[in-house]
C-alpha positions in Angstrom: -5.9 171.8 -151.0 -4.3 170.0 -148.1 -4.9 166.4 -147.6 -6.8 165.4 -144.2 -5.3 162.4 -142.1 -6.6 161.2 -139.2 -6.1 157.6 -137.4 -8.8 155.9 -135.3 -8.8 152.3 -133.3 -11.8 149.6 -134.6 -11.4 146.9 -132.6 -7.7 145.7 -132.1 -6.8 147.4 -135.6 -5.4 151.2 -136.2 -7.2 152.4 -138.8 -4.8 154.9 -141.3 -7.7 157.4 -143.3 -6.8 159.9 -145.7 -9.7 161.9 -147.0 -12.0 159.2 -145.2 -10.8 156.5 -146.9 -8.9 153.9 -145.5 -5.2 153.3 -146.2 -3.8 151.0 -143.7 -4.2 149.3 -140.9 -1.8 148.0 -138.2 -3.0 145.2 -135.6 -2.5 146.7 -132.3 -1.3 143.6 -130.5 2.1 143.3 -133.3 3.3 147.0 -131.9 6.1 146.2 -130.1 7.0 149.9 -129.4 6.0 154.1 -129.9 8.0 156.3 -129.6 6.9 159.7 -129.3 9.1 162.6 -130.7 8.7 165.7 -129.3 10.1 169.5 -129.3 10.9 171.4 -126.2 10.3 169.8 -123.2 7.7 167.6 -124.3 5.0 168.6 -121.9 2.1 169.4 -123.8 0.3 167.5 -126.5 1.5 170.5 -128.8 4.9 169.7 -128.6 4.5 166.1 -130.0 5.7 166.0 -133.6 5.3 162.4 -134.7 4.8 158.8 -133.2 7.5 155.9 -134.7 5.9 152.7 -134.2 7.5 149.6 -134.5 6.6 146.0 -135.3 8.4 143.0 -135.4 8.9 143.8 -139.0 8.3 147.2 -139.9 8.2 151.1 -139.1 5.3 153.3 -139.1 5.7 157.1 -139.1 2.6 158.9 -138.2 3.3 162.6 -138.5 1.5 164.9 -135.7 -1.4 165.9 -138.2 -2.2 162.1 -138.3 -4.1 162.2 -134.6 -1.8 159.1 -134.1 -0.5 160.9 -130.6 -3.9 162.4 -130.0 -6.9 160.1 -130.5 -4.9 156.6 -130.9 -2.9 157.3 -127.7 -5.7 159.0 -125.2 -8.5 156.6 -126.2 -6.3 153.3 -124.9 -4.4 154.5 -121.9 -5.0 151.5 -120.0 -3.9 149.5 -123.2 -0.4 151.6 -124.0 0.0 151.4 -120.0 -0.5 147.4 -119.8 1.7 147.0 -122.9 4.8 149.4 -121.4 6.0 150.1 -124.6 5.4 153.8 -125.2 8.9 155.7 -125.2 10.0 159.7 -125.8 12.5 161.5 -127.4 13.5 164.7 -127.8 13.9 165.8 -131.5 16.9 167.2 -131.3 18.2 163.3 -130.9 15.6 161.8 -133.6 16.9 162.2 -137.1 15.2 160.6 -139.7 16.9 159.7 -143.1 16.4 162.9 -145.4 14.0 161.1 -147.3 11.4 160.5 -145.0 11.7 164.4 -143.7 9.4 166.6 -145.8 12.2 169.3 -145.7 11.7 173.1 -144.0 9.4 175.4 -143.2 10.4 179.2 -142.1 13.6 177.5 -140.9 12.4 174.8 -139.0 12.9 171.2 -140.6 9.0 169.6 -141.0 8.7 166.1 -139.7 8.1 163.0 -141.7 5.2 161.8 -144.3 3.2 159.4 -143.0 5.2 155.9 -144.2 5.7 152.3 -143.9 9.0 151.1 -143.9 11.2 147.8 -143.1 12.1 147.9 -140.0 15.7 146.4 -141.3 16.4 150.0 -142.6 15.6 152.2 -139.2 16.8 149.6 -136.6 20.6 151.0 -136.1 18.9 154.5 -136.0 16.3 154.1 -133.9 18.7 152.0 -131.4 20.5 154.8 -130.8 18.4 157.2 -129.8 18.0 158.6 -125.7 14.5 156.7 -124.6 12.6 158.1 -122.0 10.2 155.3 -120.8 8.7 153.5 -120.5 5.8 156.0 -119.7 2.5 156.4 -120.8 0.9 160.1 -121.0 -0.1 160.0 -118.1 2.8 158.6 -116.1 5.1 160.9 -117.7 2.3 163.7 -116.2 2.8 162.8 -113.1 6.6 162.1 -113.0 7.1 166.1 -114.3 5.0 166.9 -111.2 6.9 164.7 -108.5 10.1 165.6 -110.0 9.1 169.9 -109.4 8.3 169.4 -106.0 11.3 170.3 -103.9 13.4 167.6 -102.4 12.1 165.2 -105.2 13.6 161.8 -105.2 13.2 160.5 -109.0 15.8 160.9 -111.7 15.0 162.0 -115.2 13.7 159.4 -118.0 12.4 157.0 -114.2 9.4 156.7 -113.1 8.9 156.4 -109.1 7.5 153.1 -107.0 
């Protein structure tokens, strides 16, 4: 039987549930970045595999099936916007230590387990991966529309005036 994640805001906290009962909780105002990790191009909510937040402190890994990119994300749009600390990447540059990767599945390598770890141990990692952002959702919607028209003025990973 597969465990069932889901996260959920109540008040200024991120609520962490498995099977209904809560696990964790992060305080929305220590976030001091998410980053987004997605496959392909990134362009639909499909393609986002799991959200890395950071904290002064530590990491949070909130795999896709967590509803971390989903419900946590679109509820507070003017919040993540406000805060400009939402970031992307692309998973082909967003290796994870092989411990915190669940392994493979029909050839394609699973993302991580949802986790709490020192921030200490990702930092050099996480530093060097390509950032898009900061963009919220809904910028980085509108960016991929501006840059298709013809003649379009922004470069990749900036967002236009």
């Amino acid at each position: 039987m597969k465990t069932h994640w889901r996260t959920a805001w109540q008040g200024q906290e991120i609520v962490v549930y498995r099977e209904e009962q809560a696990v964790d909780r992060v305080q929305a105002q220590d976030i001091a970045r998410v980053v987004f990790v997605h496959q392909g191009t990134g362009d639909s909510p499909g393609d986002l595999l799991f959200a890395i937040v950071e904290t002064a402190d530590e990491v949070l890994l909130f795999p896709d099936y967590t509803g971390f990119a989903g419900r946590v994300n679109f509820e507070r749009q003017a919040f993540w916007a406000e805060r400009g600390c939402v970031f992307w990447v692309s998973e082909r540059h967003a290796t994870l230590p092989a411990r915190l990767r669940r392994g493979h599945w029909l050839l394609r390598s699973a993302g991580p387990a949802y986790a709490r770890v020192p921030r200490a141990e990702l930092a050099g990692l996480l530093d060097g991966w390509p950032l898009d952002g900061p963009q919220t959702w809904e910028q980085r919607k509108w960016r991929r529309i501006e840059n298709s028209r013809p003649f379009s003025n922004s470069a990749p990973g900036q967002l236009s005036a």
